[in-house]
N, C-alpha and C positions, 0 to 999 in steps of 0.2 A: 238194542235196536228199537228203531221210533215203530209203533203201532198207528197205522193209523183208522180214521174210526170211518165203518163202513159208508155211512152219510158222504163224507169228503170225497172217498173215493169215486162214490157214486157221481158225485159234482164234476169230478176230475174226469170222468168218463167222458161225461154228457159234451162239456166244454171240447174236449177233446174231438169228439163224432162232431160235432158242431163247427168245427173249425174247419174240417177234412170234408164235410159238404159243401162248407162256403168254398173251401178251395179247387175240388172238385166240380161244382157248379160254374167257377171262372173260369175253370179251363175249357169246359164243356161249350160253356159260351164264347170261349174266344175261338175258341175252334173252328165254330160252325159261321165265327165273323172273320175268317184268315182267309189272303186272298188263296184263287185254287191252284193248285199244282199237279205233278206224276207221282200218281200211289207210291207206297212203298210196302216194305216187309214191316209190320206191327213192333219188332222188334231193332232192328237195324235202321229201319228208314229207307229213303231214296237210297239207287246207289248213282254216285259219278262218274260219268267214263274218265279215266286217267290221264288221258290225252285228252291236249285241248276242253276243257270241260265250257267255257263259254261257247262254244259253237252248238255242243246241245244242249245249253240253258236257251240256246235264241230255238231252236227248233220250240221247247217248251211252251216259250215264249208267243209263239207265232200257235201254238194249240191251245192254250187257256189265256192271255191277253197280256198287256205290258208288265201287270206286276201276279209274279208267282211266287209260291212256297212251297217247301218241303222240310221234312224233317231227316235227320243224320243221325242216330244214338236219341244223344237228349235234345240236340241243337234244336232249333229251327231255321232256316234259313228262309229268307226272303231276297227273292233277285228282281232288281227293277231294270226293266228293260227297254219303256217307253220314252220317247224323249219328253212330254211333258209330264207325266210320270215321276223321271228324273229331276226335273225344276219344280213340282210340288212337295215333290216328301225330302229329295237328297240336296237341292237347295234352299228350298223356305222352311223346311223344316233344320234346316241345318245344327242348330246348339242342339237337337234333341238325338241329333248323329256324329256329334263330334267325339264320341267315345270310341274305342277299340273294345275287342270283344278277345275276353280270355286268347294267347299263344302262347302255347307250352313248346312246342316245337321250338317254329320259328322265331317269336318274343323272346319269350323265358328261357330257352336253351340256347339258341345257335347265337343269339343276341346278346342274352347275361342281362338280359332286361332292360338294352341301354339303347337300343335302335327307335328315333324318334316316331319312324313310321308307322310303328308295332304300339307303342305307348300309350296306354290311358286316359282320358281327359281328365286335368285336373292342372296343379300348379307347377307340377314338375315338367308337363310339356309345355307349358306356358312360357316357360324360364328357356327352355330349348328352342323350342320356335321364335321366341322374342331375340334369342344370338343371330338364326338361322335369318329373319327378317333384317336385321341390322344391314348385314351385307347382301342381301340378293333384291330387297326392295327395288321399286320401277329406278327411282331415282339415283342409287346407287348401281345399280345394273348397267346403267347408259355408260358408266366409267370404265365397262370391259369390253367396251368396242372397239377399241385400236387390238387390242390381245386377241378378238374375235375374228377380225380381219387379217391381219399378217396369219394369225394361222388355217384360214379358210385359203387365203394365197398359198400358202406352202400347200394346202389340200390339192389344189389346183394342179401344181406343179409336181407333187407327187402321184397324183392320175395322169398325166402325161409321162412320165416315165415310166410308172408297171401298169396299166391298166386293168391287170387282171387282177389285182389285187384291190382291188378298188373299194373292199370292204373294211378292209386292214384300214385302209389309209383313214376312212371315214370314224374308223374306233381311235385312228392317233389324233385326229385334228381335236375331239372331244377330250380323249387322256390330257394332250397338251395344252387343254385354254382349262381344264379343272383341274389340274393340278397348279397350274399358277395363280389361280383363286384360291385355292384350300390353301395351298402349302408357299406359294409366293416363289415357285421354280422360276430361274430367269431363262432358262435355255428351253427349247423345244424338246416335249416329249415322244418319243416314239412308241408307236404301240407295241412293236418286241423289246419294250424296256421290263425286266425282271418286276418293280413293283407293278407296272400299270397290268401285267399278267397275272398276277398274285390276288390283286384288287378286281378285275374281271373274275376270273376263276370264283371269288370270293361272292359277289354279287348272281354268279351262275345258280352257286347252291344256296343262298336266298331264296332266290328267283323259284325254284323247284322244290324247295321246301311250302311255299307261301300258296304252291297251285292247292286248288282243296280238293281234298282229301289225300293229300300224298303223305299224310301222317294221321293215322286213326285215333292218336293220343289228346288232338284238340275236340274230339267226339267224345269220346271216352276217357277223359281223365285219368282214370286208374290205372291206366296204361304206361306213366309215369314213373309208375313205382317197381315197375318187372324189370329185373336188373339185365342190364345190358341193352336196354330199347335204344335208349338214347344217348348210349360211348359217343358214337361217331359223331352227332352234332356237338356234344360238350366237348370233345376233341377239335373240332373244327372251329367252335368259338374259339379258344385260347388260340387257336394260329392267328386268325384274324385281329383277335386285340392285342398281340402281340408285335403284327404287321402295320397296326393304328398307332401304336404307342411310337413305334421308331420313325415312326413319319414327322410325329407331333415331337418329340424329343433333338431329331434335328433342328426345329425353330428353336427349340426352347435355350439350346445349348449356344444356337446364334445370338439370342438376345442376352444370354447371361454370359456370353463375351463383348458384348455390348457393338456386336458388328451393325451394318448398317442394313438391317432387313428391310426386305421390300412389302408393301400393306399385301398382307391376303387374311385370310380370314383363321388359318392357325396362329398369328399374332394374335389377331385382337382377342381370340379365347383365351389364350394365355394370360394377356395383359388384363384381360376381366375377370378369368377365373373365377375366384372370391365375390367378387359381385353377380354372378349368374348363379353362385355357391354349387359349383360342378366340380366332380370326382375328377381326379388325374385317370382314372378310366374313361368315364363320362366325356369327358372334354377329349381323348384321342376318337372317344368312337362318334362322337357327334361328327368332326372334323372329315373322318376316315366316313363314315354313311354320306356327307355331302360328296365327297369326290365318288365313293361306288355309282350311288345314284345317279349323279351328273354325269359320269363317262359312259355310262354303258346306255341310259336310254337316247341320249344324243346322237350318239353314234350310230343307234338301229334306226332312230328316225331320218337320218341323209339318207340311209341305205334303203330304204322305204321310198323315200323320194327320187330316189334315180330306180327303181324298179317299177315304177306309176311312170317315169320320164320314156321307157323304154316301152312299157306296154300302151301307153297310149301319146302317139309321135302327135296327133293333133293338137291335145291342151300341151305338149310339150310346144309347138310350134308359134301356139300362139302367146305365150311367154316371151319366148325370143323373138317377137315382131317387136312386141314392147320394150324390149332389153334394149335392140339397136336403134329405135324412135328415142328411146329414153338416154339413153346413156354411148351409142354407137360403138365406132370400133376402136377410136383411139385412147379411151381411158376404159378403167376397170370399172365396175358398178364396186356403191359404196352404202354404207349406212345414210349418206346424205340423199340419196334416191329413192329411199324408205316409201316416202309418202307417196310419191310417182309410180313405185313399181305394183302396183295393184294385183296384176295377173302373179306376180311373185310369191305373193302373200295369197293369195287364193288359192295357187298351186299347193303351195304346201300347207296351208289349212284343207285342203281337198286329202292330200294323203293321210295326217293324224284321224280325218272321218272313214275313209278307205279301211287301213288298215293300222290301227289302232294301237301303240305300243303298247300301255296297259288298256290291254283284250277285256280281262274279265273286271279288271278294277282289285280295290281291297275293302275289306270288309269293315264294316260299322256298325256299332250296338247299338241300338234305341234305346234311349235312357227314360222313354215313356213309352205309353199305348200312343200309335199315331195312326187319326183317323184320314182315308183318304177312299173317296169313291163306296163307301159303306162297308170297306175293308179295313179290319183290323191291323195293324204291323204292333205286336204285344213288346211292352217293355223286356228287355235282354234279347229280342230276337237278334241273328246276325243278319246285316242288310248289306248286299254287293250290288253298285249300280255298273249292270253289266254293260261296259261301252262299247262291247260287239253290236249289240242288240239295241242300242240306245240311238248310234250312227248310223244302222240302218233303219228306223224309224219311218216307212213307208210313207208317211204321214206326214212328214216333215221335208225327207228326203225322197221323190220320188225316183224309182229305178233305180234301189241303192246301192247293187253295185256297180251304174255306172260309174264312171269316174267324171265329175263336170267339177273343175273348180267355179265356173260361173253361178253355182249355188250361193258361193258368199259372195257375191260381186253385186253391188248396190245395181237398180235399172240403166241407170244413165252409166255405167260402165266405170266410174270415177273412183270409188272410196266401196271398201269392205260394209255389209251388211252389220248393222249392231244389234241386230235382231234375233242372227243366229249365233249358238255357241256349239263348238266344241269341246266337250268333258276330257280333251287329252286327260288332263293335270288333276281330276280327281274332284271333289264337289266340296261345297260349306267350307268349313271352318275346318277341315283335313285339305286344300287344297295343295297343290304341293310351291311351297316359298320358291324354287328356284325356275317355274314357268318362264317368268321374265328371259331370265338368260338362256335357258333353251329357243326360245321361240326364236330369238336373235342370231343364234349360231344356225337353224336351221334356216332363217330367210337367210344369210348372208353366202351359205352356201350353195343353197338353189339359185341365187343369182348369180354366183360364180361361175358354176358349172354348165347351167343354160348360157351364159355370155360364151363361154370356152367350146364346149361341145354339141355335138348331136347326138344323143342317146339312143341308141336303139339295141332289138334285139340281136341275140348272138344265133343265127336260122339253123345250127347245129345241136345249140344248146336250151330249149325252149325252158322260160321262165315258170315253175309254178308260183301262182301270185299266192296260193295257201300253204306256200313253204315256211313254215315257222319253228321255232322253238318252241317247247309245251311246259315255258316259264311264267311266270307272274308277268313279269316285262317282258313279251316277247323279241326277240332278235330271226329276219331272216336268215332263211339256211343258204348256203355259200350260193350265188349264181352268175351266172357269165351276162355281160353285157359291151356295146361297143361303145367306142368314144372317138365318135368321128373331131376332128377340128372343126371347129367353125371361122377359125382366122390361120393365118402364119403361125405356126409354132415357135419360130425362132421370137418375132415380135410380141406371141403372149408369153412366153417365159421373161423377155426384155422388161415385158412391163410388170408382171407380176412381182421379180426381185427386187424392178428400182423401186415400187412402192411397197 
């Protein structure tokens, strides 16, 4: 056994104590430089209400100022709530937020490591985002407007026969324009189709895994290792990449019969495979995360939009001024009245500020100390820019929850504001690639549906506008609404089929 001579040790001490006050000293100090927050237990931290927890980071918010902190276990967390706030640190600081922060849960378990959303910064999302951009880019996106149309017309026409279903119909017209993007389906999807159920479902418990704190195991690490914590996500993975693989494995077996497949974006992963150098796992679940993703917040956003149509008949009325000046009664509205429909576009940039699909956002690690306002945000903290609290930004947005789409509407009434944004879609260099095409599917059915109906409420069944799911992506809870006509019904279904 090595002896070693008491001198050294003594060195070994010193160096040691030495090290532990420098380090101690930084924490000290960065502490007393963190923006403020709500106490917590010394040992535990903050706790979260389990429900909804953005609604009381914004209370927080609105009692220590746009940007707060607390601590979780060991986390820290910092939540930015302000709107310029959010355009100082979570977009001009972007590269220094484009990391994900430790998910054991949701990443590492229910995902198997392969969910882009959940992933890392580095070269391996690089390679994934770079697929993911190929196909959703502006330029390529304008090419799924005819797809986005006939099936906003079938949306149409399917709220005219069940009306009260009208949420359903709003998840099928999304299943069925992403599934023919991912997967290259030529037929219409229904939303009581077995997979688009399976892949909903699927995205549910994402969704409710990724709210924080629904799993104490990204606090507490160690919690990993106590057997039986986490069966049911590692069970729940394999259904899913199992449900991904069969999806991708029908293109695949079409192409290596050499049929005549149609472009979606499960070919061209296939056909690149090797050049993106992606896993025959990787590459189902990349494919399979674009269609989760795509169907289900599409779908809660129409659904958002006729619940804003219904509570407020006003800015619903004054849309439909412009609908029939723009476009009247004998042709349908089109992507080619894009530029024209102004109030359209406001309408529903009005609702994503309303009521928010991602509420709380998802989290970002600082890959630095980032100075902002003589507050520290320390390297590894986790950063959520909460877009509850960012969209009501009193400051920006007066009387936030009214509802005025005239917020984004330039003074002379013409063209959208470029001045303001909306964070639907996430910030930096995490924003999410398929914005373009959602945005698209959401104007083209706001224009449908104001062309077609008059929304109002159901005076039986009163709306709560704070009825949500208490998911990452929120989705409203089921609610009744009416759908008056605005023209003949025989002559809008005439026209809806022949185009």
């Amino acid at each position: 056994m090595i002896q070693l001579k008491p001198e050294f040790v003594a060195i070994l001490l010193a160096l040691g104590t030495w090290l532990l006050v420098v380090i101690l000293r930084r924490r000290s100090s960065i502490s007393r430089l963190l923006p403020p927050g709500p106490p917590g237990n010394w040992l535990l931290g903050t706790t979260i209400p389990k429900e909804h927890a953005h609604r009381k980071f914004d209370e927080w918010i609105q009692e220590y100022g746009p940007v707060i902190s607390f601590r979780r276990g060991r986390e820290l967390n910092v939540i930015i709530g302000g709107y310029d706030a959010a355009v100082e640190i979570m977009e001009k600081e972007g590269a220094s937020l484009a990391d994900r922060p430790p998910s054991i849960a949701a990443g590492d378990t229910l995902s198997g490591g392969m969910r882009t959303l959940l992933i890392g910064n580095g070269e391996r999302l690089r390679k994934l985002r770079k697929a993911l951009h190929s196909q959703l880019r502006p330029t390529v996106a304008a090419e799924y407007k005819p797809i986005q149309q006939i099936n906003a017309q079938h949306h149409i026409l399917d709220v005219i026969r069940d009306p009260e279903n009208h949420m359903t119909h709003a998840q099928g017209y999304a299943a069925s324009v992403i599934m023919s993007l991912t997967y290259g389906k030529p037929t219409r999807t229904l939303s009581n189709d077995p997979i688009v159920k399976e892949v909903n479902g699927a995205q549910a418990r994402l969704g409710a895994v990724l709210v924080p704190g629904a799993y104490m195991v990204d606090a507490y690490p160690f919690l990993q290792y106590v057997p039986g914590y986490l069966s049911e996500l590692r069970k729940q993975h394999e259904i899913e990449l199992a449900l991904f693989k069969s999806q991708l494995e029908v293109v695949r077996a079409q192409l290596a019969a050499h049929k005549d497949v149609k472009p979606s974006f499960a070919k061209m992963i296939i056909e690149r495979q090797e050049e993106y150098g992606l896993s025959d796992n990787e590459t189902a679940y990349l494919a399979g995360s674009m269609f989760g993703a795509g169907a289900g917040t599409s779908g809660s956003a129409i659904s958002i939009v006729v619940m804003a149509a219904a509570l407020f008949p006003e800015a619903q009325m004054k849309v439909q001024e412009e609908l029939d000046s723009v476009v009247g009664a004998g042709k349908l509205p089109t992507f080619q009245d894009e530029s024209e429909l102004v109030q359209v576009t406001a309408f529903y940039l009005e609702s994503f500020r309303w009521r928010p699909v991602s509420a709380g956002g998802f989290a970002h690690r600082a890959t630095k100390d980032i100075v902002w306002n003589g507050y520290v945000i320390p390297e590894g903290a986790r950063v959520y820019g909460n877009h509850w609290s960012i969209a009501r930004d009193p400051v920006v947005f007066p009387d936030p929850e009214r509802f005025d789409p005239q917020r984004w509407v330039t003074p002379d009434g013409n063209a959208i504001r470029e001045d303001l944004k909306v964070f639907q879609f996430g910030f930096g260099r995490r924003v999410c690639p398929g914005s373009h095409v959602a945005n698209k599917s959401v104007f083209i059915n706001t224009a449908l549906l104001f062309w077609a109906f008059r929304i109002s409420q159901d005076s039986k069944k009163p709306i709560d506008s704070l009825g949500f799911t208490n998911t990452a992506n929120v989705h409203p809870l089921p609610f009744s609404v009416r759908f008056g006509p605005r023209r003949n019904v025989d002559e809008m279904k005439q026209l809806l089929r022949e185009a």
